[in-house]
N, C-alpha and C positions, 0 to 999 in steps of 0.2 A: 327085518329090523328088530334090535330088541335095547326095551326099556329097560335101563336100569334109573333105579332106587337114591343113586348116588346122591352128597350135597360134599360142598366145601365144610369140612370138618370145621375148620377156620371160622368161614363167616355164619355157621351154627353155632359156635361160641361166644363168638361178637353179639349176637342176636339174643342170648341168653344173660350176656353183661349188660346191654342196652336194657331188656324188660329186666333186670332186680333193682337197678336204678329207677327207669322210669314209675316199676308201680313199688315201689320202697321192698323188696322181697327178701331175704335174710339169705345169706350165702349158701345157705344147706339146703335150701329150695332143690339146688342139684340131685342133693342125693333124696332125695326123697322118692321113696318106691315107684309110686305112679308117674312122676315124671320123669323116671330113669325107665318105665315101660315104655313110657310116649315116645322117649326120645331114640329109644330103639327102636321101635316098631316105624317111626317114622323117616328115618337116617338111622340104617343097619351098620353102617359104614363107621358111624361119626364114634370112637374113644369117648365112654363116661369119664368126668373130672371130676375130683373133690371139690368142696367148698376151699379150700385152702387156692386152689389154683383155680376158681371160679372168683376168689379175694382178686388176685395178679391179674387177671384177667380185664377185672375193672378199673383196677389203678391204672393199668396202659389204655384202657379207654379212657380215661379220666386225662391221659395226659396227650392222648391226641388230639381231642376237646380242646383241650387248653392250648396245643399249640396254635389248633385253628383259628381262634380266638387272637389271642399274640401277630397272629400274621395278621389277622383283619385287622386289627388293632395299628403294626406296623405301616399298611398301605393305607390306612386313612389321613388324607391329607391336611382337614381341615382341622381345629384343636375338640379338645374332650370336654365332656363335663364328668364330675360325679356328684354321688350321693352314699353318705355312709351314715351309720348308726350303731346304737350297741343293742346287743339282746340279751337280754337274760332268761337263763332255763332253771328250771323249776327246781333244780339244786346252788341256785345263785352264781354261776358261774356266768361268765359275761364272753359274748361273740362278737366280735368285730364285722359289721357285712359294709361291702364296697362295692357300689355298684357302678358300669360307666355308662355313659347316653354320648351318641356320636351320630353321625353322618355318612354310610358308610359308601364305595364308590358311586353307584346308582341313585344317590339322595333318598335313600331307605333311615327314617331314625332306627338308631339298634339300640337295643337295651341288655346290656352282659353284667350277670353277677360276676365281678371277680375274683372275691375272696370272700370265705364266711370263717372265719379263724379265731379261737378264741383267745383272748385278750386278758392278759394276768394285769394284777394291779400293779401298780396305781394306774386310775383311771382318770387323769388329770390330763388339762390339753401338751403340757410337754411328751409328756409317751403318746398321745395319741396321736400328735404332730410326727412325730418318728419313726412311730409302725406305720402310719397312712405313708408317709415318703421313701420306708423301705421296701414297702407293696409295689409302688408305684415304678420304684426303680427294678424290682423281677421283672414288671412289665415291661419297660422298657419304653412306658410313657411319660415318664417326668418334666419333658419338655413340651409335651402337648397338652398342657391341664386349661383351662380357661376358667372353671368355677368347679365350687363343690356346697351341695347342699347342704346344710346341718340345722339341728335342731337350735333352739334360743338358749340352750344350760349356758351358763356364765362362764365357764371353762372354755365354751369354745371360742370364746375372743383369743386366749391366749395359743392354743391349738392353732387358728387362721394364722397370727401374726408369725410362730415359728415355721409352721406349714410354706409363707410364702418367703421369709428367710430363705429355708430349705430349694426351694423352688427357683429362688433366685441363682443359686449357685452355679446351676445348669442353663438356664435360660431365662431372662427375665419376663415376668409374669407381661400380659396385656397390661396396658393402663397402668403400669406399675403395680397391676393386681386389686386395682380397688372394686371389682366385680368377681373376684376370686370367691369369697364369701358369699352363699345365697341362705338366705333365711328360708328355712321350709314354712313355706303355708299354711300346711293342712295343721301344722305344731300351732303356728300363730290362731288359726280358730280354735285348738283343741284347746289354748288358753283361755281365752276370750268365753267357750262355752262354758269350762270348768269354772271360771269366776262365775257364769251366770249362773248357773246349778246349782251354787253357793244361795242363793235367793230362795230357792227352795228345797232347799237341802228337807226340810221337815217333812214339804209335799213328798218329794222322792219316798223317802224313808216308808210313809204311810201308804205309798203307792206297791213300794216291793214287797212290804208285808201284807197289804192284801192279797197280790197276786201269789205269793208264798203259800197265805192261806187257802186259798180256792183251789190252787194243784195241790192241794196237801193230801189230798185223799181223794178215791172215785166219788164216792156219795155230792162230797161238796162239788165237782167237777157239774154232776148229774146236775144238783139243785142251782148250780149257775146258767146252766145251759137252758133250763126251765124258764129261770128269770130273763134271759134273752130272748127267748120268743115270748115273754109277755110283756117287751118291750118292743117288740116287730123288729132285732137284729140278727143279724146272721152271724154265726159263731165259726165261718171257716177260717177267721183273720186269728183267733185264737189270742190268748193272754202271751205275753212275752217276758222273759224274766230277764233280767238283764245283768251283763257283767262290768260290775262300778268302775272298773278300769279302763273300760272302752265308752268313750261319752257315748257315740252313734246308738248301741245296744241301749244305753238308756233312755236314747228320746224315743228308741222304735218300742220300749216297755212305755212310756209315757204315752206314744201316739196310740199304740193299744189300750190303755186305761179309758185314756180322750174318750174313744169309739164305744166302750165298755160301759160310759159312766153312769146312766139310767138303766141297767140293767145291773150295774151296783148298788143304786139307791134300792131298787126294788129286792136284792140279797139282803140288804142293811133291816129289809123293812121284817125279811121272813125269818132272818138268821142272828141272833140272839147276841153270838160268840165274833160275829163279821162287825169288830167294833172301829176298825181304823179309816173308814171311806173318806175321803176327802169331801170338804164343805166347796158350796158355789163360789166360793173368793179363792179358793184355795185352787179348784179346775183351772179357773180365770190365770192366776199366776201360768199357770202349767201352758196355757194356751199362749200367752205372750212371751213365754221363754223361747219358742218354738223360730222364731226369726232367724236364730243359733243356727239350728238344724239345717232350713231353708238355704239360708246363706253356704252351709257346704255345701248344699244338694248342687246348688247351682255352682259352685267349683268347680264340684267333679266333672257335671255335665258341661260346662267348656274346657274343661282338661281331656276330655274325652273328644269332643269334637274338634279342638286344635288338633289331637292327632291323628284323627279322621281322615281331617283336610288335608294335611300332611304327606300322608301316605296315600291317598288320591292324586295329589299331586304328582307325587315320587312317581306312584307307578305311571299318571301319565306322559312324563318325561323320558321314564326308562320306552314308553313303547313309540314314542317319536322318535327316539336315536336309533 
């Protein structure tokens, strides 16, 4: 009997489209000497391809993805939801993402990005009403919508109202659509928090510039770590610097301060230049904003355990039939 070496030239293609996608890899990963060795040395057999046609490669994978997709889509019988948003990248350009939540035959929730497409201006709810309905229609779901998530900007009233116009045309919405619109949540606390933050805007401020201060050099890092153990804390929970844009980042730079805060008085006492420390009334604020925080923590964790239950149930279902 004799071994050969062989592989489907084909599905060693396939295989090398799926990992530059899955771990983000640049098309010329191909050609690159050591893995044009490997891939020899491993399938003698299998034709090296350029990046050009390792490109084509992925676009056909990309689009039998999407048919898959489209057909599950097609054979689910019960109606959709989604959720969309805009994104902005770091040269101001704006992305449209559409995401859908469904049921699919087995009572599995499924969760499929649809579309992440950038979105030229204007960015008023009439165009955004328009592109969402002409997504919907490549899909070929525009008669099975039930709701769609959106943020609270004032725009999207007008966006929902042409949205279920639109929607009408094809099928008329549930309820006449009056549940077509869901306000996102996690947007309604990021409000609620960002006014509360407002309260202590000042506290914040003095908070990120001590911790600014203290990672600003090894020496001062050393001489904090000193004043933690002459306060008996443990320093593995570490300073947190946070990013003003993301509330969460800031209460986990707050809840770090919290933990930090006598072993800050005691820098204040040794460190001359450590002039911003927050006063006892000022902790106090910081402690009672923290309700904020609490109140998502416990969101998430019934958002997470609804779909727990969820998909326990599902697969119990699926293994009775």
């Amino acid at each position: 009997m004799v071994v050969t070496n062989r592989r489907d030239p084909q599905v060693v293609r396939d295989i090398i489209s799926a990992a530059i996608v899955s771990h983000d890899l640049p098309f010329k990963f191909v050609e690159w000497s050591w893995i044009r060795r490997l891939i020899a040395y491993l399938c003698d057999d299998v034709t090296l391809v350029s990046k050009n046609t390792t490109k084509a490669d992925v676009l056909r994978l990309f689009s039998r993805e999407k048919q898959k997709i489209k057909t599950m889509l097609e054979n689910t019988h019960g109606r959709i939801c989604l959720t969309s948003d805009l994104w902005t990248s770091i040269n101001t350009d704006e992305f449209l993402c559409l995401t859908t939540h469904f049921l699919d035959g087995n009572w599995i929730l499924q969760k499929k990005v649809l579309n992440f497409c950038i979105m030229l201006p204007p960015h008023d709810g009439v165009s955004l009403a328009h592109k969402i309905y002409t997504l919907l229609c490549e899909w070929g779901i525009e008669k099975k919508i039930f709701s769609i998530t959106l943020d609270n900007a004032s725009s999207k009233k007008s966006f929902v109202d042409i949205l279920k116009t639109l929607l009408n045309l094809k099928k008329e919405p549930i309820s006449d659509g009056d549940f077509l619109h869901i306000r996102c949540c996690s947007h309604i606390v990021n409000l609620i928090v960002q006014d509360g933050l407002k309260e202590i805007d000042d506290v914040v401020l003095k908070i990120r510039d001590c911790i600014r201060y203290i990672r600003g050099s090894q020496v001062r890092k050393q001489t904090f770590l000193g004043c933690c153990k002459q306060v008996s804390l443990e320093s593995k929970m570490g300073l947190k610097q946070d990013v003003p844009t993301r509330w969460n980042s800031t209460f986990l730079m707050l809840q770090s301060a919290i933990y930090y805060r006598h072993a800050w008085c005691s820098l204040e006492l040794s460190d001359n230049n450590f002039k911003h420390c927050p006063g006892l009334s000022e902790w106090e604020k910081v402690q009672k904003i923290f309700i904020f925080y609490n109140i998502s923590m416990i969101l998430l964790v019934f958002s997470r355990e609804q779909r727990s239950l969820h998909e326990g149930n599902s697969s119990e279902r699926h293994n009775q039939g």
